[in-house]
N, C-alpha and C positions, 0 to 999 in steps of 0.2 A: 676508460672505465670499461670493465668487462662484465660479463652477464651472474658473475658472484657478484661481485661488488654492487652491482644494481640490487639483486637479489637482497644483501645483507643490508643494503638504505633499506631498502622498504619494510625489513625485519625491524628494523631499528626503529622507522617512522611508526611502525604500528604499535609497537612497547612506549611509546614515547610521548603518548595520548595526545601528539598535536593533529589538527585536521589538515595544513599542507604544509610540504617543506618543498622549497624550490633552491634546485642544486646548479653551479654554474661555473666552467671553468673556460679556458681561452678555447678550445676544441669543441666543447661537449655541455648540454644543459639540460637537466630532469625535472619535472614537477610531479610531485607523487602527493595524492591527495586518498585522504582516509574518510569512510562515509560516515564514520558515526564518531569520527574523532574521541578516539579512547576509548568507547563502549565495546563490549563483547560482541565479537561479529557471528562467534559461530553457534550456530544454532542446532541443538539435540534432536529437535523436531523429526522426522520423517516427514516426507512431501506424502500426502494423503490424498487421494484422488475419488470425490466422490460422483457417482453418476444421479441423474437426477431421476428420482421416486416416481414408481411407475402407479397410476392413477389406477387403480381398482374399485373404486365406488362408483362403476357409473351411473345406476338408478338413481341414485338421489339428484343429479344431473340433467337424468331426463325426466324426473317430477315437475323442474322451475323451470324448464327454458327460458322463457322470459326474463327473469330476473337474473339470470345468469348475465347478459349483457350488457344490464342496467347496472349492475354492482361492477363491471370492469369498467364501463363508462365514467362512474362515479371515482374511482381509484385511483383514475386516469387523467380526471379532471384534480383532484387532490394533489397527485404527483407533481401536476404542470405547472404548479406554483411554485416548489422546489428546485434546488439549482444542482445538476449533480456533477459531484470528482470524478472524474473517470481517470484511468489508468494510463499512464504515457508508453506503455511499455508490456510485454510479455516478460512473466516471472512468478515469482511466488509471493504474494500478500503476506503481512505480520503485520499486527495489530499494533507490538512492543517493539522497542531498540536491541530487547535480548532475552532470553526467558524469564530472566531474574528480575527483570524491569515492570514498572505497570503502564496499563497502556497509552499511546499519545493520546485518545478521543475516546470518549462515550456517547453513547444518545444523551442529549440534551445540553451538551456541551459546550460552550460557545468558541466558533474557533475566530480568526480572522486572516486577510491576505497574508502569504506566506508563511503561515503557521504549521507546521509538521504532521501532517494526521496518520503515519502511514510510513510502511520502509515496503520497498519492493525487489526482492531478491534475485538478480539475474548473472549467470555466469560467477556468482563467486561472490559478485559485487552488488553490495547492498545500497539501495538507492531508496534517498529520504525525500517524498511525494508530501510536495505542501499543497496547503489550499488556496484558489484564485479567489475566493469569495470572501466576505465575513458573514457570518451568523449563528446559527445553531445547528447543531446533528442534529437531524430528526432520524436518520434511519441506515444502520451499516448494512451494504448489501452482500458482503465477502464474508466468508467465515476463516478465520485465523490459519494459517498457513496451507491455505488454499492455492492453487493455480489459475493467473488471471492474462485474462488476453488482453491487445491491445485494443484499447476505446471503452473495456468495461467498466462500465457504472462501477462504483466501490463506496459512497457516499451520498444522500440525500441530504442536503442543509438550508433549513430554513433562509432565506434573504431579511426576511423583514425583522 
């Protein structure tokens, strides 16, 4: 089998809405597997890069000192109770399987172990990020086709 022929499986696998076809002959053996099995892979979007918002008020800052560190305390203790998704990977976050689609999770949503919240776009190949947890979204930390590094937070979900 030659590198058309590969070529034209994988054209084929991908029109053909299954998620893997495993090819096998006395010489030679393929397994070609599709990430969203059927769904529209490719995405209209532009990769969007934003930088983070430069802090210009700082008098009302230096009004509360104090209370400034008591409210991050507090936030932080809030947070510590939550379980968070993070990212197995460098790529691009999508909230949906494809534009046309709606999204796998909202805040308040209950997800549970290995349930879909998430596709993360890398090299071409889009890769479907389940959850180890069960509970509820309490809080998305990504913004929709966004750039995420590896280990970053993407999810906050309630346990209890």
């Amino acid at each position: 089998m030659d590198i058309k022929d590969i070529q034209n499986l994988i054209k084929f696998v991908s029109k053909a809405e299954v998620s893997e076809v495993k090819y096998k002959t006395k010489d030679f053996e393929i397994t070609i597997k599709t990430p969203l099995a059927g769904s529209e892979v490719a995405y209209a979007q532009p990769a969007v890069y934003h930088t983070a918002p430069q802090q210009v008020a700082a008098a009302p800052q230096a009004a509360t000192p104090a209370a400034a560190p008591a409210e991050k305390a507090e936030a932080a203790s809030e947070d510590s109770k939550y379980v968070t998704i993070k990212s197995p990977m460098i790529g691009t976050f999508y909230r949906k399987p494809s534009p046309d689609k709606d999204v796998f999770v909202n805040v308040g949503d209950e997800v549970s172990n290995g349930k879909v919240v998430c596709v993360i776009e890398a090299m071409k190949l889009f890769n479907q990020i389940e959850s180890e947890v069960s509970g509820k979204i309490v809080k998305i930390l990504v913004d929709d086709a966004t750039p995420v590094e590896y280990d970053q937070p993407l999810f906050l979900v309630d346990p209890s």
